[in-house]
N, C-alpha and C positions, 0 to 999 in steps of 0.2 A: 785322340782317344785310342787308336790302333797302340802306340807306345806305353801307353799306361794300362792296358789292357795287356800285353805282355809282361808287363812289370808285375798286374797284378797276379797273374799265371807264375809268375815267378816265385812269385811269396806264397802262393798257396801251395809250391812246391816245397818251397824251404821249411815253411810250417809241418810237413810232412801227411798231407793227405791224401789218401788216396788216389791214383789215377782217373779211376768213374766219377768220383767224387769232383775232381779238376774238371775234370770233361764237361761233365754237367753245368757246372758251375759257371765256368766261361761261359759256356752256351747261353745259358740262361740269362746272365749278364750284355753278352753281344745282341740276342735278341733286344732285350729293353733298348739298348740304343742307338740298332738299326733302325724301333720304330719310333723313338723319340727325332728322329734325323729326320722320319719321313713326315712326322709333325711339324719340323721346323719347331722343334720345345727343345729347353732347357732340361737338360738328363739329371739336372742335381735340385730340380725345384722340387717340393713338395706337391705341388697342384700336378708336376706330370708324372708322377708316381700315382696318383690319385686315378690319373686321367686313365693313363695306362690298367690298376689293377681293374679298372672298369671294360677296357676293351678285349682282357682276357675273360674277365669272367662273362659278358653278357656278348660282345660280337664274336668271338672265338668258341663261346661257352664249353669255357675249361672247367673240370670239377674242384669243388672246393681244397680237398687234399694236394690236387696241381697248384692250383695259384696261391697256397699255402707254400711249397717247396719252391716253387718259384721265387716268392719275394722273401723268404728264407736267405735262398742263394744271392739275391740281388743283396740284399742286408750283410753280407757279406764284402759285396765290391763297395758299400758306404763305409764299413768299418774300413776299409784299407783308406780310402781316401782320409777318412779322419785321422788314420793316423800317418799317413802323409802329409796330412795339415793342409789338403785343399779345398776342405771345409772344414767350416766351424764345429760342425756338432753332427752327427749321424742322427737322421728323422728314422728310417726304419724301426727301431724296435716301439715308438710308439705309435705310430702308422699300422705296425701288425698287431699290436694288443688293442685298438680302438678298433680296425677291422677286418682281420681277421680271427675270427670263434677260436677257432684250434692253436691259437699262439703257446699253449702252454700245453697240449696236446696232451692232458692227465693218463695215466695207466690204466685207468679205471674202463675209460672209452673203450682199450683193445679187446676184440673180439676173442673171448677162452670160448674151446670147444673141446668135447669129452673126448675119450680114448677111444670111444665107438661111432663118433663122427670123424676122428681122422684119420680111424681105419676104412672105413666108407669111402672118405674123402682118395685116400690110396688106392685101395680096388676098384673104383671107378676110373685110376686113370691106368691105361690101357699102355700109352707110349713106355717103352722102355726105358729109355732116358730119362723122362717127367717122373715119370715111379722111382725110380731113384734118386733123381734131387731131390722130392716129396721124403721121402725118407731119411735120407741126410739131416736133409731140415727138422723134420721132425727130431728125428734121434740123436742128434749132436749142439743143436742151438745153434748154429754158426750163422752167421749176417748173412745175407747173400750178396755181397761183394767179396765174402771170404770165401764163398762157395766156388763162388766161376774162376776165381783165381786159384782154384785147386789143380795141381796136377796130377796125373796117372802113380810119378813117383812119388807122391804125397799121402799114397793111401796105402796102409798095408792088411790084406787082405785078412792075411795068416794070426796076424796080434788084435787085429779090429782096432787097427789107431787110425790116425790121421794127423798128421803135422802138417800146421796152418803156418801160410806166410804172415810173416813179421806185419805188423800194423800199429798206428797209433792207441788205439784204443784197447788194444788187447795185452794182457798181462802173458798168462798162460798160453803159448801154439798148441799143447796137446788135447785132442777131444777122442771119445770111443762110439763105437757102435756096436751091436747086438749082432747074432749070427743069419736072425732076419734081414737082416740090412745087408749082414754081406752075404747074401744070396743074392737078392735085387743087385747089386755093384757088380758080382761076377758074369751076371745074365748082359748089362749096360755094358761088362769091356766086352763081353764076346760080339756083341753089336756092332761097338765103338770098332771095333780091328775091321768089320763089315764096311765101316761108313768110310774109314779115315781117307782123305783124298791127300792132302800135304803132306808128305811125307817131314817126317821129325814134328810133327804137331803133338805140345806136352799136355795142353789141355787136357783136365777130366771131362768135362762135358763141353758138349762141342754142338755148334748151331748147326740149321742145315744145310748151309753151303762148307762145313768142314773148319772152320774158324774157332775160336775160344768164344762161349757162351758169354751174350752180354746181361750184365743186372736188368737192365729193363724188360729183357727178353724172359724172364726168370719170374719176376712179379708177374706177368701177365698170366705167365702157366700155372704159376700157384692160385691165381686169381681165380681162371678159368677153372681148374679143377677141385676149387671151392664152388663156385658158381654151379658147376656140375652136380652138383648135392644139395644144393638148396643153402651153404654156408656161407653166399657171397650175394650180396644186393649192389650191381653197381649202378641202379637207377637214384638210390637211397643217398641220400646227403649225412645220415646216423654213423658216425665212424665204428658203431658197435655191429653194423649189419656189414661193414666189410671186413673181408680176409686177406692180410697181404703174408708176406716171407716172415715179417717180424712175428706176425704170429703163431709161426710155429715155436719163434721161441719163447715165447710168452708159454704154450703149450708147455713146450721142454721143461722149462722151469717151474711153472707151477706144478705141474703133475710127479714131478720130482718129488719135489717138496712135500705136497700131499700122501706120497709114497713112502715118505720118513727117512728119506736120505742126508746125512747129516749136511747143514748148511755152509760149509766151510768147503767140502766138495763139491758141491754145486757151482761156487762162487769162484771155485778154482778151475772148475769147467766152461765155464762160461767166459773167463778170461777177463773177468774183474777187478781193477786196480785194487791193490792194500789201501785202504782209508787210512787204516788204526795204525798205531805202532806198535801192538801187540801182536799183532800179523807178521813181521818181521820173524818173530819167533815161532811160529806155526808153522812147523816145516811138513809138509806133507806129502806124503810114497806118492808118487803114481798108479803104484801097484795097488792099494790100497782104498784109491778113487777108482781105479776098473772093476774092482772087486766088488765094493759098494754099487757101479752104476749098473753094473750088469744083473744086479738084486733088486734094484729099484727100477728100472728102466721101463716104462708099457710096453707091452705086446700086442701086435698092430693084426698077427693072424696075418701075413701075409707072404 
């Protein structure tokens, strides 16, 4: 298993995933079959997948949205095996549609909150640092694995851009921000030059031992400072009473939109693959979407 478990780190490499993404991913997979090992169970039965999503959720009592992203990422080490052809058929995906609720995780679920809950939700948090990735996130839509992987020379103060590193997922690296935003960013580097202990550390945001911010670290604080205002139930099993990073873009986007900025900027903001082929020929300025975003954009008052 240790060999094929590299193999499969390999191919999640070659497929071009993220790093965090890997990281997790293995992990989440080496757990299942560290504890299938300690069962003395078969790691590719049905019944110890069973046995297993039982011992996370009810002796570990993991929350639903975890053992959701867990067997997500294990469904992933089945698809490799299948197509390695050392099994017959991958059980996961109807293992997770029989039980797991949120297999299809609708849009509808995500938590949207007004322009005057996520300025709240901003001036309530107090940290330097947290105020500023709150804001990013709000005002650029960016994932938050594209966040942490941002560097200092990533951001340009002067133009209010930011060039995103290259990803699978993303079309467009350019995204803008507002001059509220970079106020908050300027207040964060004069801090950041305060904190830094490594010298040559490129990271934008940086944890508190001086390192590059990790995504999990990032969910927690956006969590938390939803939580802080009354935006975040994490007692609640309602995927509509919680707030994670994604929803700030959910935020970004909708509130765009309602703001009447045309939809082809947005979509190029966001860093949305061309579906159409009429896209091909829709060439669009840059200049053009700053223009537009900086007309449409909420103002947070801060």
């Amino acid at each position: 298993m240790t060999k094929l478990l590299s193999n499969f780190q390999q191919d999640l490499e070659l497929r071009g995933l993220t790093k965090n993404t890997i990281y997790n991913t293995v992990g989440s997979v080496r757990a299942y079959l560290c504890w299938s090992e300690s069962q003395r169970a078969d790691p590719l039965s049905i019944e110890n997948l069973l046995a297993y999503l039982k011992y996370i959720r009810t002796e570990r009592s993991l929350k639903s949205t975890t053992v959701e992203r867990h067997f997500q990422r294990i469904g992933l080490w089945f698809e490799f095996l299948e197509e390695m052809r050392l099994i017959e058929s991958n059980p996961m995906p109807r293992l997770r549609k029989r039980y797991l609720r949120s297999y299809k995780d609708p849009v509808s679920h995500r938590r949207l909150i007004s322009v005057e809950e996520a300025a709240r939700m901003v001036r309530a948090t107090i940290d330097t640092r947290d105020r500023a990735m709150l804001m990013l996130l709000f005002k650029t839509g960016v994932r938050r694995h594209e966040l942490v992987a941002l560097d200092v020379d990533d951001v340009d103060i002067e133009k209010l851009s930011i060039l995103l590193k290259p990803t699978p997922k993303r079309s467009n690296r350019i995204v803008y921000f507002d001059e509220e935003t970079a106020r908050v960013l300027k207040r964060w580097l004069t801090v950041r030059a305060s904190r830094l202990k490594k010298r040559g550390e490129r990271a934008l945001f940086l944890s508190r031992t001086g390192t590059r911010m990790r995504a999990d670290t990032v969910f927690k604080i956006v969590a938390k400072a939803a939580e802080r205002v009354g935006l975040h139930d994490p007692r609640s099993n309602r995927p509509e009473d919680h707030f994670s990073p994604h929803c700030c873009r959910h935020w970004f986007t909708t509130h765009l939109i309602r703001s009447g900025m045309p939809r082809d900027y947005i979509k190029w903001l966001r860093g949305d693959a061309m579906n159409e082929a009429i896209d091909i020929y829709n060439h669009i300025d840059p200049e053009d979407v700053k223009r537009s975003y900086l007309a449409h954009i909420p103002m947070l008052g801060v």
